[in-house]
PDB file of N, CA, C, O and CB in Angstrom:
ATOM      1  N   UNK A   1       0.851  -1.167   0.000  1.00  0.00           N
ATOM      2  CA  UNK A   1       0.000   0.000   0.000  1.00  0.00           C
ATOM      3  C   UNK A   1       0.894   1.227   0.000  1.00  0.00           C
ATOM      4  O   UNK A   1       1.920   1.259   0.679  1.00  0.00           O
ATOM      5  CB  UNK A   1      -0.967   0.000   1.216  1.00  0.00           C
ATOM      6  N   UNK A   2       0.544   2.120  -0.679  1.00  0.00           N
ATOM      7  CA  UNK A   2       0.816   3.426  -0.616  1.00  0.00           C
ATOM      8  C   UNK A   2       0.181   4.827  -0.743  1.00  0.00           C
ATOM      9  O   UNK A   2      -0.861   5.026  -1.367  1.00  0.00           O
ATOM     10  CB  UNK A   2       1.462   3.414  -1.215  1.00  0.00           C
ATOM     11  N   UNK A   3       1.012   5.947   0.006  1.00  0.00           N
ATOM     12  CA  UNK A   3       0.024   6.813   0.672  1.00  0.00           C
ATOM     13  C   UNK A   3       0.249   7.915  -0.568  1.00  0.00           C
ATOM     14  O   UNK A   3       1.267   8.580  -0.375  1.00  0.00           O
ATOM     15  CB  UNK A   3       0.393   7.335   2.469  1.00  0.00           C
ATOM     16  N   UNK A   4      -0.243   8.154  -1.413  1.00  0.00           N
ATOM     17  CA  UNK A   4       0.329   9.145  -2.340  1.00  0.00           C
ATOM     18  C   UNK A   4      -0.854  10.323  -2.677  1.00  0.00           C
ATOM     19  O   UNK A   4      -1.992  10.063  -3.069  1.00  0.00           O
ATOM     20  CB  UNK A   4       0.853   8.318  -3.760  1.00  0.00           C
ATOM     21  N   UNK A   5      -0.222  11.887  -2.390  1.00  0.00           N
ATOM     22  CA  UNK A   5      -0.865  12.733  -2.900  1.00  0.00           C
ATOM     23  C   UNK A   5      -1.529  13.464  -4.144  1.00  0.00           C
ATOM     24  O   UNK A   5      -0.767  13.678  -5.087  1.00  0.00           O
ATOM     25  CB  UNK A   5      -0.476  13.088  -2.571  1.00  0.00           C
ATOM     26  N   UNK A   6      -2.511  13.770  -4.239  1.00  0.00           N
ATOM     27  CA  UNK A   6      -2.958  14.214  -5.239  1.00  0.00           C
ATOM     28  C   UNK A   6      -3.755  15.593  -4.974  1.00  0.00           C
ATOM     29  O   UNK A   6      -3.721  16.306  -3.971  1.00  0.00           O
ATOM     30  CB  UNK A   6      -3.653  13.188  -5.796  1.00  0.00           C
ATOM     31  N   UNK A   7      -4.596  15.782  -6.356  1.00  0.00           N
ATOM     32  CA  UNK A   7      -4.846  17.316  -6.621  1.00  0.00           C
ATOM     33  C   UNK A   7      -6.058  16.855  -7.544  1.00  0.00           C
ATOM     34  O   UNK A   7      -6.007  16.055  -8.478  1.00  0.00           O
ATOM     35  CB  UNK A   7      -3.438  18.384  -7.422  1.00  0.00           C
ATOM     36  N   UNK A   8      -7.593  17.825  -6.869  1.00  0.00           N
ATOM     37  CA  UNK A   8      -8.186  17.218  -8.397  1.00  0.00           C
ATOM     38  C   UNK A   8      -8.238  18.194  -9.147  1.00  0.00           C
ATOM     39  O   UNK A   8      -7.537  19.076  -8.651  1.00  0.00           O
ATOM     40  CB  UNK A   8      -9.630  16.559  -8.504  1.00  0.00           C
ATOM     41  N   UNK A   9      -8.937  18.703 -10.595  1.00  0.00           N
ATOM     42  CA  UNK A   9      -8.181  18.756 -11.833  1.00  0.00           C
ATOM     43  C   UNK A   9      -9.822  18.821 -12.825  1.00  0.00           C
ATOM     44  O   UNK A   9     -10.285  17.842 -13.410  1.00  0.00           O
ATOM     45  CB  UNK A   9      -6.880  17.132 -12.080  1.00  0.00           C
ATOM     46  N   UNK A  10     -10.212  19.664 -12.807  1.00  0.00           N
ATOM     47  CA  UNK A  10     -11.376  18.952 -13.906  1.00  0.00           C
ATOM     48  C   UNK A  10     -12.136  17.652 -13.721  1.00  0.00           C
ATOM     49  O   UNK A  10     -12.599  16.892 -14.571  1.00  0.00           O
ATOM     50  CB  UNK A  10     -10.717  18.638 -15.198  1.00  0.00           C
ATOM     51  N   UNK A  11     -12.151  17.575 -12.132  1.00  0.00           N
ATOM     52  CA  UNK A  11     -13.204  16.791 -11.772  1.00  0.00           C
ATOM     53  C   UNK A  11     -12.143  15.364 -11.881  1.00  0.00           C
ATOM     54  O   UNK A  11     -12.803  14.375 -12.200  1.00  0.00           O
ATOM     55  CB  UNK A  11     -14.725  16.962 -12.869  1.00  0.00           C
ATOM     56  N   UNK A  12     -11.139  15.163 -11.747  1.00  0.00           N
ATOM     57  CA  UNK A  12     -10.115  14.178 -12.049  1.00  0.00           C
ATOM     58  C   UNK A  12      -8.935  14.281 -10.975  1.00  0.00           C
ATOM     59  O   UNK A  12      -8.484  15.380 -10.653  1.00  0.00           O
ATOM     60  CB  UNK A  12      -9.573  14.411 -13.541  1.00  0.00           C
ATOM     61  N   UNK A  13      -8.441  13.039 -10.417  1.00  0.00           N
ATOM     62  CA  UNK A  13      -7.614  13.161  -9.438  1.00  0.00           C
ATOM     63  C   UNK A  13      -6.243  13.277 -10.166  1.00  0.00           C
ATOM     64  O   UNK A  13      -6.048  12.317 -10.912  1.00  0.00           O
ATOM     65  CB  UNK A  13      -7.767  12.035  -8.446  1.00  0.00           C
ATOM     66  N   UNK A  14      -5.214  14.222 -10.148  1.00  0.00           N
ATOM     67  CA  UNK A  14      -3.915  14.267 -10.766  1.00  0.00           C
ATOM     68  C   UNK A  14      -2.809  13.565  -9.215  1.00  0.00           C
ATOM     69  O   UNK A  14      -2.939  13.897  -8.037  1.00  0.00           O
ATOM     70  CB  UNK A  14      -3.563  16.244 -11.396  1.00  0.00           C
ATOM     71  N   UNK A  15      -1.878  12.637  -9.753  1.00  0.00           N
ATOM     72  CA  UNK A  15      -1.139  12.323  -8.250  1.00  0.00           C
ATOM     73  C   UNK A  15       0.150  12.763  -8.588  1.00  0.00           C
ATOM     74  O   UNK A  15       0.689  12.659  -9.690  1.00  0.00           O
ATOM     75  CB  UNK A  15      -1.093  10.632  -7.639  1.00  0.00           C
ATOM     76  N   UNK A  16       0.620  13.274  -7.535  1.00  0.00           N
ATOM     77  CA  UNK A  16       1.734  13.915  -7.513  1.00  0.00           C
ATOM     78  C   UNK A  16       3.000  13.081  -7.607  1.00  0.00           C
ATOM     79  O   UNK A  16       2.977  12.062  -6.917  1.00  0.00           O
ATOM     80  CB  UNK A  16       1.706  14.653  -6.436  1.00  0.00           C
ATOM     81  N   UNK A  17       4.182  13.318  -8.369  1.00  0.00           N
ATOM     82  CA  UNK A  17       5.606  12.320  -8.453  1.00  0.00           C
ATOM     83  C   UNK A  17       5.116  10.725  -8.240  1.00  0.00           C
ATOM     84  O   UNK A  17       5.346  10.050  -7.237  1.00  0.00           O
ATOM     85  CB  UNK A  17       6.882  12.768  -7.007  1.00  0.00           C
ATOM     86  N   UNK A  18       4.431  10.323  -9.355  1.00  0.00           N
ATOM     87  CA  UNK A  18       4.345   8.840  -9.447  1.00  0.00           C
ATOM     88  C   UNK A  18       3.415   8.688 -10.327  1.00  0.00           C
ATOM     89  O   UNK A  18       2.630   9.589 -10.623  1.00  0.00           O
ATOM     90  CB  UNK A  18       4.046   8.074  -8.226  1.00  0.00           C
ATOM     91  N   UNK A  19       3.410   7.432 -10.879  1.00  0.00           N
ATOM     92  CA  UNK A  19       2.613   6.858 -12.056  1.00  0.00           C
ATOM     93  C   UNK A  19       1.605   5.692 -11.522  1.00  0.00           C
ATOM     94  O   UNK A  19       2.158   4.728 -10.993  1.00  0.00           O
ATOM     95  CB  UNK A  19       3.683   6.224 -13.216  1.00  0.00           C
ATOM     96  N   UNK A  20       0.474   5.684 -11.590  1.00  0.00           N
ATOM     97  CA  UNK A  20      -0.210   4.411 -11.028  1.00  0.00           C
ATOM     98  C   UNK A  20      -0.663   3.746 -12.738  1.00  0.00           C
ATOM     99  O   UNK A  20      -0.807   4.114 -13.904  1.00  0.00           O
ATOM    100  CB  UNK A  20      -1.839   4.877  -9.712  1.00  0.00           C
ATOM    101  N   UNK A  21      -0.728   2.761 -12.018  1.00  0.00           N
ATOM    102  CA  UNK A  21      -0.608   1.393 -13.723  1.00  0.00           C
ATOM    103  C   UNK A  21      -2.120   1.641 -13.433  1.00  0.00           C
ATOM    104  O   UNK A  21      -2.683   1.800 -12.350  1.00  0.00           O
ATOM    105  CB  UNK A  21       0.262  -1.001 -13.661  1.00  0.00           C
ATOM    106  N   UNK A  22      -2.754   1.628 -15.038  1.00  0.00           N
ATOM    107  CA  UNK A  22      -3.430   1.507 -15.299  1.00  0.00           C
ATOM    108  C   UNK A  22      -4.727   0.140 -14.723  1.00  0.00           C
ATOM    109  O   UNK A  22      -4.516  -1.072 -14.713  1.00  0.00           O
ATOM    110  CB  UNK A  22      -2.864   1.752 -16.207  1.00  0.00           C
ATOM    111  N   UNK A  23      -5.753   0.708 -14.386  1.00  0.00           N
ATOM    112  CA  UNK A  23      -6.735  -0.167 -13.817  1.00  0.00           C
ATOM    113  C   UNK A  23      -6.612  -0.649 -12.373  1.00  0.00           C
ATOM    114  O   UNK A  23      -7.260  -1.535 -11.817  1.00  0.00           O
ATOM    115  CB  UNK A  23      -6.782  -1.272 -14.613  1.00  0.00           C
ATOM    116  N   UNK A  24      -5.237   0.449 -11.685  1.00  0.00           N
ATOM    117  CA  UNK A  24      -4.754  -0.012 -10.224  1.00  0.00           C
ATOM    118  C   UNK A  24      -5.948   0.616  -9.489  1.00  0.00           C
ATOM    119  O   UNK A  24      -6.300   1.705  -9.942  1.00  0.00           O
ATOM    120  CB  UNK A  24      -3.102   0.610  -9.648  1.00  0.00           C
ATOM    121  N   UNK A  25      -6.695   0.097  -8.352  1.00  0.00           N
ATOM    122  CA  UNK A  25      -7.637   0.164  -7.608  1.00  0.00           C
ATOM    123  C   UNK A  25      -6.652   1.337  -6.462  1.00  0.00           C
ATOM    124  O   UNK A  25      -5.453   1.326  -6.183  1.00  0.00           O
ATOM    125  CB  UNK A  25      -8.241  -1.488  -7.123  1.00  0.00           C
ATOM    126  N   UNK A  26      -7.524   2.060  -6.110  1.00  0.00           N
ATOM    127  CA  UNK A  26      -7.268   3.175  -5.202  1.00  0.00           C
ATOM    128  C   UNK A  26      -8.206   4.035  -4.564  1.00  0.00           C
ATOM    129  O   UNK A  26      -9.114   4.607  -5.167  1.00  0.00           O
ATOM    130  CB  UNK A  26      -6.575   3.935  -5.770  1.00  0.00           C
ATOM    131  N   UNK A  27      -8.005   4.117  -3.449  1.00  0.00           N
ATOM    132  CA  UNK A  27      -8.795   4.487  -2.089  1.00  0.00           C
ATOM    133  C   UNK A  27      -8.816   6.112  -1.740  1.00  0.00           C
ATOM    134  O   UNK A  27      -7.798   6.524  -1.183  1.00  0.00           O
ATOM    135  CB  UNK A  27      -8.020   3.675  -0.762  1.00  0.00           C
ATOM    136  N   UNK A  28      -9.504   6.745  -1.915  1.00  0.00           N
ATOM    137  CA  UNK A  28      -9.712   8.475  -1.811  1.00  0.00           C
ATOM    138  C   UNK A  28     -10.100   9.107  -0.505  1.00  0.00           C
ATOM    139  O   UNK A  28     -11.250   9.427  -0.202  1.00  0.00           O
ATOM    140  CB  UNK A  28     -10.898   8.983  -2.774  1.00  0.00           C
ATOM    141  N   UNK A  29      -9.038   9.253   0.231  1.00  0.00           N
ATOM    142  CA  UNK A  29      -9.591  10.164   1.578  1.00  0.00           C
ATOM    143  C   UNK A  29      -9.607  11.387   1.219  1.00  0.00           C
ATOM    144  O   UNK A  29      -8.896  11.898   0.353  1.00  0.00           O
ATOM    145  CB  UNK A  29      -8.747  10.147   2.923  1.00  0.00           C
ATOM    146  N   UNK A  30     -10.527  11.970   1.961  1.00  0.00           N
ATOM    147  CA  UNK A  30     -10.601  13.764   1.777  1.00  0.00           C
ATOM    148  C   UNK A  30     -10.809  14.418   2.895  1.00  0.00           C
ATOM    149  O   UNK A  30     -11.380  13.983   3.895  1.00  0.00           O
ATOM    150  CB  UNK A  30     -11.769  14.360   0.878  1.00  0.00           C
ATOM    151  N   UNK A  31     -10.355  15.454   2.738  1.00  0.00           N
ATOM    152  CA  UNK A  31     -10.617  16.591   3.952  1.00  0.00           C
ATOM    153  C   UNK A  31     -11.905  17.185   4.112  1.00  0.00           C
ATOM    154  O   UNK A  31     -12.282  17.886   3.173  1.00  0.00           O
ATOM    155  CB  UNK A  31      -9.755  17.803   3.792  1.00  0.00           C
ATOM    156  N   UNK A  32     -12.686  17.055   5.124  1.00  0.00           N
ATOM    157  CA  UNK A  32     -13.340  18.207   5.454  1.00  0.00           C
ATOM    158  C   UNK A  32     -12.786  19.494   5.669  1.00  0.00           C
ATOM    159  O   UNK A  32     -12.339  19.567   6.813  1.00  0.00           O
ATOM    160  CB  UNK A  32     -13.908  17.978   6.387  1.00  0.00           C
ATOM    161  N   UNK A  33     -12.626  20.634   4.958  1.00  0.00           N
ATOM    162  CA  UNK A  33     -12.386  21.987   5.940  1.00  0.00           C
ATOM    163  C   UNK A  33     -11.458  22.491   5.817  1.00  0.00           C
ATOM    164  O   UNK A  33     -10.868  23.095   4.921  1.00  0.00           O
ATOM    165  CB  UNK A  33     -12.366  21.934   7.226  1.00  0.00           C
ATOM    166  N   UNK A  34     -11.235  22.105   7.244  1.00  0.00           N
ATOM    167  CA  UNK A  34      -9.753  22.607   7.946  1.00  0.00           C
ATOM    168  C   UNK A  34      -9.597  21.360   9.138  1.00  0.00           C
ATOM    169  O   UNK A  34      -8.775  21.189  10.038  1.00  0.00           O
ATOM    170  CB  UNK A  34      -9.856  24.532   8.823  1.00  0.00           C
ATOM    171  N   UNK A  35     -10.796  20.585   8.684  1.00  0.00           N
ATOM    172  CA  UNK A  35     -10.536  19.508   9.965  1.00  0.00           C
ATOM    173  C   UNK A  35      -8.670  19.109  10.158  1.00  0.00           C
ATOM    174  O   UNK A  35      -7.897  18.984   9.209  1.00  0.00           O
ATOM    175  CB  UNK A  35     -11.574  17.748   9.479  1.00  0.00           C
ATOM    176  N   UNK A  36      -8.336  18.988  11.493  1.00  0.00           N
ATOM    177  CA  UNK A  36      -7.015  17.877  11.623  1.00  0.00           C
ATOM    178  C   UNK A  36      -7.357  16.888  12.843  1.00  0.00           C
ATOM    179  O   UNK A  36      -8.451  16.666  13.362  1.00  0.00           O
ATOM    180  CB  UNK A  36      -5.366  18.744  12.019  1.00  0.00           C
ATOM    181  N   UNK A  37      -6.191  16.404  13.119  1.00  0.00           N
ATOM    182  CA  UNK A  37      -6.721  15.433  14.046  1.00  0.00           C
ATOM    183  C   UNK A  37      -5.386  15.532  14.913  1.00  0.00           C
ATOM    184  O   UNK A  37      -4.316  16.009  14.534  1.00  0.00           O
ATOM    185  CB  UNK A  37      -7.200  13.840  13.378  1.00  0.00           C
ATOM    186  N   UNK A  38      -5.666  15.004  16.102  1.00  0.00           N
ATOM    187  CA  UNK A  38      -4.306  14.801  17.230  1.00  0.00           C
ATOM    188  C   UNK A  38      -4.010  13.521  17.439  1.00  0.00           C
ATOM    189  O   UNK A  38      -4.815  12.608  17.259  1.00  0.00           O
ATOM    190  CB  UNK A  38      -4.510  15.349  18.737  1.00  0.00           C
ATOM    191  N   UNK A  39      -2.322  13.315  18.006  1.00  0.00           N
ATOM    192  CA  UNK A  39      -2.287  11.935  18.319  1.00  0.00           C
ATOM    193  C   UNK A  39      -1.865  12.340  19.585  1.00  0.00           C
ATOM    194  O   UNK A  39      -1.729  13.541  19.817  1.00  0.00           O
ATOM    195  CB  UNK A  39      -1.404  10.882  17.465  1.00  0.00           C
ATOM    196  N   UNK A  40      -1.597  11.342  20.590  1.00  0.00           N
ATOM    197  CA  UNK A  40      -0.553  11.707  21.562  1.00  0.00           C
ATOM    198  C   UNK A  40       0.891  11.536  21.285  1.00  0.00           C
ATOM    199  O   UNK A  40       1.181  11.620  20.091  1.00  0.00           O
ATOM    200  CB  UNK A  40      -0.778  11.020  22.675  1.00  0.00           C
ATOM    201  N   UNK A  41       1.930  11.302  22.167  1.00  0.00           N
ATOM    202  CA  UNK A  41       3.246  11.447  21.342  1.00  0.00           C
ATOM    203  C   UNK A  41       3.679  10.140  21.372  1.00  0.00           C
ATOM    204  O   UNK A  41       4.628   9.861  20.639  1.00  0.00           O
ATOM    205  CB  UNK A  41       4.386  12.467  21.895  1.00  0.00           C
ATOM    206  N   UNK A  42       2.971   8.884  22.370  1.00  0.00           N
ATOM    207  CA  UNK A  42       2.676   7.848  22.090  1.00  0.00           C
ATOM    208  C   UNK A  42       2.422   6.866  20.793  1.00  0.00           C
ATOM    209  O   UNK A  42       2.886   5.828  20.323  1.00  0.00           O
ATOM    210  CB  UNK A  42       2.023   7.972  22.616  1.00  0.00           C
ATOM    211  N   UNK A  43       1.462   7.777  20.524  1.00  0.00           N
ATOM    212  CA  UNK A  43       0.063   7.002  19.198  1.00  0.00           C
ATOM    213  C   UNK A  43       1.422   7.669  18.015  1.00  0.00           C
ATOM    214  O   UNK A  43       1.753   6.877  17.132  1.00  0.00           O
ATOM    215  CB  UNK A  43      -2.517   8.216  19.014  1.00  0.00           C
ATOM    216  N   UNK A  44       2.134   9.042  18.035  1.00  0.00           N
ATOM    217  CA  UNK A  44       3.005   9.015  16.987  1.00  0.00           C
ATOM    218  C   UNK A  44       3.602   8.065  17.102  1.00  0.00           C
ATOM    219  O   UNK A  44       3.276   6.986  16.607  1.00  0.00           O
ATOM    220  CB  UNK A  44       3.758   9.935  16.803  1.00  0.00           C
ATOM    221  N   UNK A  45       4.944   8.343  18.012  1.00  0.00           N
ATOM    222  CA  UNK A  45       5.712   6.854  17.591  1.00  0.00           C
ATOM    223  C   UNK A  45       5.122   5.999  17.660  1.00  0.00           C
ATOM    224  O   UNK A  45       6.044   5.197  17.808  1.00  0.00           O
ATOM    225  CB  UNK A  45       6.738   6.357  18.209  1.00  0.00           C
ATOM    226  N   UNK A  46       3.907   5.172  17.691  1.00  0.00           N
ATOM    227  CA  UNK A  46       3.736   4.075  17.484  1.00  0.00           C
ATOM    228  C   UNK A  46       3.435   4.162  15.007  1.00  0.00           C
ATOM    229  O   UNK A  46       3.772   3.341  14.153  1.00  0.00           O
ATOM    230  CB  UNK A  46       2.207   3.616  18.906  1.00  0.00           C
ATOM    231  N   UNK A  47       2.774   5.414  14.884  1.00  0.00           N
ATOM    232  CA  UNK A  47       2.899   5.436  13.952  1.00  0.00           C
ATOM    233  C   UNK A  47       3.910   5.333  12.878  1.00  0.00           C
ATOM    234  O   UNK A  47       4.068   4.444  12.041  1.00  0.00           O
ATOM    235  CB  UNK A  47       2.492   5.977  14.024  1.00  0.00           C
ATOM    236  N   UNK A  48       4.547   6.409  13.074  1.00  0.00           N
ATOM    237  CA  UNK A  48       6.075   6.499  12.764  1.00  0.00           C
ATOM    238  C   UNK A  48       7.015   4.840  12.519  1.00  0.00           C
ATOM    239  O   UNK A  48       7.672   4.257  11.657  1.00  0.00           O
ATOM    240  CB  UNK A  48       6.748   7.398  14.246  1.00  0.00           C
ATOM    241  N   UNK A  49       6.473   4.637  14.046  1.00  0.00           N
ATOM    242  CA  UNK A  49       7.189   2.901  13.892  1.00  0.00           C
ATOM    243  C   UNK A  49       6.888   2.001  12.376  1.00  0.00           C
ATOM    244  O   UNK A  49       7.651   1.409  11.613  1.00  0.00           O
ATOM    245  CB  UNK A  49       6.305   1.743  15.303  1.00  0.00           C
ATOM    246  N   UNK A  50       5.379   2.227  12.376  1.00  0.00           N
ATOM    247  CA  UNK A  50       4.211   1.463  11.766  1.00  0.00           C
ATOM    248  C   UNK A  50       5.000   1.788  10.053  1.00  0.00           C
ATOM    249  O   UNK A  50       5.317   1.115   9.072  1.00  0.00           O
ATOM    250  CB  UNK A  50       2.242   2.302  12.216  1.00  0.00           C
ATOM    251  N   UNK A  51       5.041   3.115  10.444  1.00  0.00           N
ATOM    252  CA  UNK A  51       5.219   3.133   8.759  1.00  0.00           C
ATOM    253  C   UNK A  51       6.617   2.539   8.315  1.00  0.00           C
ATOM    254  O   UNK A  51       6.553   1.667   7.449  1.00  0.00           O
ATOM    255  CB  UNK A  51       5.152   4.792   8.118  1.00  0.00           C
ATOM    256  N   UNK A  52       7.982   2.916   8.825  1.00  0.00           N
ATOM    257  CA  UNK A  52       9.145   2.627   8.890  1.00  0.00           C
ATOM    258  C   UNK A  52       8.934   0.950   8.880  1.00  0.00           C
ATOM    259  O   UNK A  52       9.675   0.274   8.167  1.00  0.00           O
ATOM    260  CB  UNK A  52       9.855   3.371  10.106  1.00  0.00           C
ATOM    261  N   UNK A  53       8.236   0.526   9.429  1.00  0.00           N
ATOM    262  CA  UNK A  53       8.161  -1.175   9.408  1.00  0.00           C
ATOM    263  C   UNK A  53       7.757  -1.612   7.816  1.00  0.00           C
ATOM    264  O   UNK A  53       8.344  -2.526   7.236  1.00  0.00           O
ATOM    265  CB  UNK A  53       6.765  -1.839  10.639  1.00  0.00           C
ATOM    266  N   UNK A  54       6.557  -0.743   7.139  1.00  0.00           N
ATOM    267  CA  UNK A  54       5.969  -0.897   6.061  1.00  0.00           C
ATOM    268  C   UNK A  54       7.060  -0.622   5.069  1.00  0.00           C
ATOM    269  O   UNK A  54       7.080  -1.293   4.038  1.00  0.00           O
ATOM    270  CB  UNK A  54       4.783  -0.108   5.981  1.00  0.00           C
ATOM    271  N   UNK A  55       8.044   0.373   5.294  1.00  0.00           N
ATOM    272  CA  UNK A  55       8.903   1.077   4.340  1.00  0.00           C
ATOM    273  C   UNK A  55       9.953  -0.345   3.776  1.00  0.00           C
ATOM    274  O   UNK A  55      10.521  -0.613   2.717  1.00  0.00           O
ATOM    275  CB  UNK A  55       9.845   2.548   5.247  1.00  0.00           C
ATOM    276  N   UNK A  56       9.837  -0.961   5.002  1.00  0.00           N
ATOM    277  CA  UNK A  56      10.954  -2.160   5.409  1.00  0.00           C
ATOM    278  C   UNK A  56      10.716  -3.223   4.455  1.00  0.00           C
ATOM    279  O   UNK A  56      11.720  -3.720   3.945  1.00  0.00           O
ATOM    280  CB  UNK A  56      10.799  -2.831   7.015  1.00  0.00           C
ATOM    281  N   UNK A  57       9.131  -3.841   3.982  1.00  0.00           N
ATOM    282  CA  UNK A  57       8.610  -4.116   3.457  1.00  0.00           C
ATOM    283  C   UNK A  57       7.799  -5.345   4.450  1.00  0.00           C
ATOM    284  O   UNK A  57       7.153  -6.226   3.882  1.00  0.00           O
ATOM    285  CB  UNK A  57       9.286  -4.156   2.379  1.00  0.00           C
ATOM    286  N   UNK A  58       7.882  -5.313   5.649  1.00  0.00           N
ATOM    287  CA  UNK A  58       7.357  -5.900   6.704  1.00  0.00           C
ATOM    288  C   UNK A  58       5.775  -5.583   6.883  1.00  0.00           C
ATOM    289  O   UNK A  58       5.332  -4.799   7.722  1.00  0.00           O
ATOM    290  CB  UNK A  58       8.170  -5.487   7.845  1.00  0.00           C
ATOM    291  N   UNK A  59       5.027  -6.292   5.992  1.00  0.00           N
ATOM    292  CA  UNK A  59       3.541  -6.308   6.167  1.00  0.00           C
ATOM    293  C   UNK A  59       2.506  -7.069   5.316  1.00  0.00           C
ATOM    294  O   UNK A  59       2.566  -6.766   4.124  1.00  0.00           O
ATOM    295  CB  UNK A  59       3.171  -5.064   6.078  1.00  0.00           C
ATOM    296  N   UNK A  60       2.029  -7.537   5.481  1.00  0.00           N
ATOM    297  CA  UNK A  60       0.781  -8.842   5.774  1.00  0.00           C
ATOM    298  C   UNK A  60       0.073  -8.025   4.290  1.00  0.00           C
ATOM    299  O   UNK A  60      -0.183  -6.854   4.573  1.00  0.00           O
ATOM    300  CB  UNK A  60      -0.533  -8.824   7.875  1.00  0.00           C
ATOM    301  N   UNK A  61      -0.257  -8.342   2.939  1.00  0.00           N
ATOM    302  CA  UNK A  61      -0.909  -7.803   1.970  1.00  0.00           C
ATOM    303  C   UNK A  61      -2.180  -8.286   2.127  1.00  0.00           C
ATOM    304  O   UNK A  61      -2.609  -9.432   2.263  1.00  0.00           O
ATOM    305  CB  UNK A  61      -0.369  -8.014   0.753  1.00  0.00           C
ATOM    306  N   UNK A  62      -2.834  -6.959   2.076  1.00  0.00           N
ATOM    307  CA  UNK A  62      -4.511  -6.898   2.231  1.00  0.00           C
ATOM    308  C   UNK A  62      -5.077  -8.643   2.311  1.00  0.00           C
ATOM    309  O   UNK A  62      -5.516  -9.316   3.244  1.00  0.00           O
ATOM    310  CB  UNK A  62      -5.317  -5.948   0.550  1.00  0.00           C
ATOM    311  N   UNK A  63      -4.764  -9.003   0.568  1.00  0.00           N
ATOM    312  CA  UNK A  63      -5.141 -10.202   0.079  1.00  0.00           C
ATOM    313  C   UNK A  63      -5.117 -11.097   0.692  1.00  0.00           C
ATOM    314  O   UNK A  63      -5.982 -11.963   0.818  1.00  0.00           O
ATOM    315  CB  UNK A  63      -4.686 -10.526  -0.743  1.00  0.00           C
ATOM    316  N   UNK A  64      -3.607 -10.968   1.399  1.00  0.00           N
ATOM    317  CA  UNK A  64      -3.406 -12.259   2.074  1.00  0.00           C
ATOM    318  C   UNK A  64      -4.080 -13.049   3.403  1.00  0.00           C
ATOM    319  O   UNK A  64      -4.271 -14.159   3.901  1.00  0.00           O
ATOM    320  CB  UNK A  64      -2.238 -12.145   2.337  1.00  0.00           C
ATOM    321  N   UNK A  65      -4.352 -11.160   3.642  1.00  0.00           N
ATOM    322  CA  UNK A  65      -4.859 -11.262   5.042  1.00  0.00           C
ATOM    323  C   UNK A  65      -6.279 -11.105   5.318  1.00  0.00           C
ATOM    324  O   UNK A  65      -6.651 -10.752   6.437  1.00  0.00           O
ATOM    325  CB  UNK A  65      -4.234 -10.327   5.819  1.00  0.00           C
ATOM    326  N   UNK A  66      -7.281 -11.399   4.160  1.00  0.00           N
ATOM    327  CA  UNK A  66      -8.123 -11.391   4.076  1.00  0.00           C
ATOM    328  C   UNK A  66      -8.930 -12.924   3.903  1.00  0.00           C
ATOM    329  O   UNK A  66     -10.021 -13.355   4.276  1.00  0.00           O
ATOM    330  CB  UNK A  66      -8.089 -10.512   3.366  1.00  0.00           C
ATOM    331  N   UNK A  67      -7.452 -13.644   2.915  1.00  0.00           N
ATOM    332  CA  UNK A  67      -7.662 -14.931   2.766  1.00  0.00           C
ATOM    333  C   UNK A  67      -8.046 -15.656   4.053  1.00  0.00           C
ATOM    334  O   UNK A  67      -9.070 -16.297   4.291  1.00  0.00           O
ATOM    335  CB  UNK A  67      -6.545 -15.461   2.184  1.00  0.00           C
ATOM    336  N   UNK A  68      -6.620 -15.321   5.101  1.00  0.00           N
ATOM    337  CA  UNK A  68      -6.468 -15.968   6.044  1.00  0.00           C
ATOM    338  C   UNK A  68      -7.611 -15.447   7.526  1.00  0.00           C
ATOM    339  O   UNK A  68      -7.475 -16.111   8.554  1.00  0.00           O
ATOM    340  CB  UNK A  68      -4.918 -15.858   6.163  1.00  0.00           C
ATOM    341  N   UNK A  69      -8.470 -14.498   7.528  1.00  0.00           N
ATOM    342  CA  UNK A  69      -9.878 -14.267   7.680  1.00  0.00           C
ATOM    343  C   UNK A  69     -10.702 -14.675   7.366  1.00  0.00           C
ATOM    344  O   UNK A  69     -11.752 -14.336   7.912  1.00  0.00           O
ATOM    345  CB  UNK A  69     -10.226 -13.584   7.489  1.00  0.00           C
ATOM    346  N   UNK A  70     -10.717 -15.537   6.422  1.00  0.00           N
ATOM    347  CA  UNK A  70     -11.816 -16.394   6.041  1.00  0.00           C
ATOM    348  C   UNK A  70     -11.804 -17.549   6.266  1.00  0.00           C
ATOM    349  O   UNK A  70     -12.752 -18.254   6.612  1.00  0.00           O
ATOM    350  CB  UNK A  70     -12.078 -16.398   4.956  1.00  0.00           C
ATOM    351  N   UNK A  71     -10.523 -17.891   6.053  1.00  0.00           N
ATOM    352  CA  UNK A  71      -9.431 -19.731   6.677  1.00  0.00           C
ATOM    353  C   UNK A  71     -10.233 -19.452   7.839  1.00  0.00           C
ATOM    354  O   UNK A  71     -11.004 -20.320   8.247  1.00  0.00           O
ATOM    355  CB  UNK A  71      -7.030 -19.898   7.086  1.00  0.00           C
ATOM    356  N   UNK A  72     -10.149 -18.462   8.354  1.00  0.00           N
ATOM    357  CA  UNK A  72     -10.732 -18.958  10.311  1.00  0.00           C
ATOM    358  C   UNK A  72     -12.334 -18.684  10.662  1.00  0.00           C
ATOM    359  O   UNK A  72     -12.873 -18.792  11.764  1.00  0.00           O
ATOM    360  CB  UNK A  72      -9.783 -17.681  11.790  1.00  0.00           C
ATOM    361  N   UNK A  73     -12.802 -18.382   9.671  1.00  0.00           N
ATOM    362  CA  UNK A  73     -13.902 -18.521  10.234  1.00  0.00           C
ATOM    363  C   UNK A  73     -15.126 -19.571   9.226  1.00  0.00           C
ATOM    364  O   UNK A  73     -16.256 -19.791   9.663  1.00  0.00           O
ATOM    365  CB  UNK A  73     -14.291 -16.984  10.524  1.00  0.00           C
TER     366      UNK A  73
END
């Protein structure tokens, strides 16, 4: 997974420094506002960790782990 920015454009999402392959499925968060949100300094580093682990390439793909959600039940 990756977290990549964009801009929309004529009703069209443009993403910033990167190319997504054609027919790649992708997930659209948006802002309300001016909404933000807080963490504690906890919940960061635990984030921070989270991502640096992902960067690593240390993480369970959606697919896989969806498979193995279904194996158990």
């Amino acid at each position: 997974m990756r977290i990549i920015n964009g801009t929309v454009h004529d009703g069209r999402i443009v993403v910033e420094g990167t190319q997504l392959t054609e027919g790649e499925k992708v997930t659209v968060l948006t802002r309300e506002g001016t909404e933000t949100f807080r963490v504690s300094p906890d919940q960061k580093r635990e984030l921070l960790a989270s991502i640096a682990q992902a960067k690593r390439g240390e993480f369970v793909a959606v697919d896989d782990l969806l498979r193995e959600l279904d194996e158990e039940n």
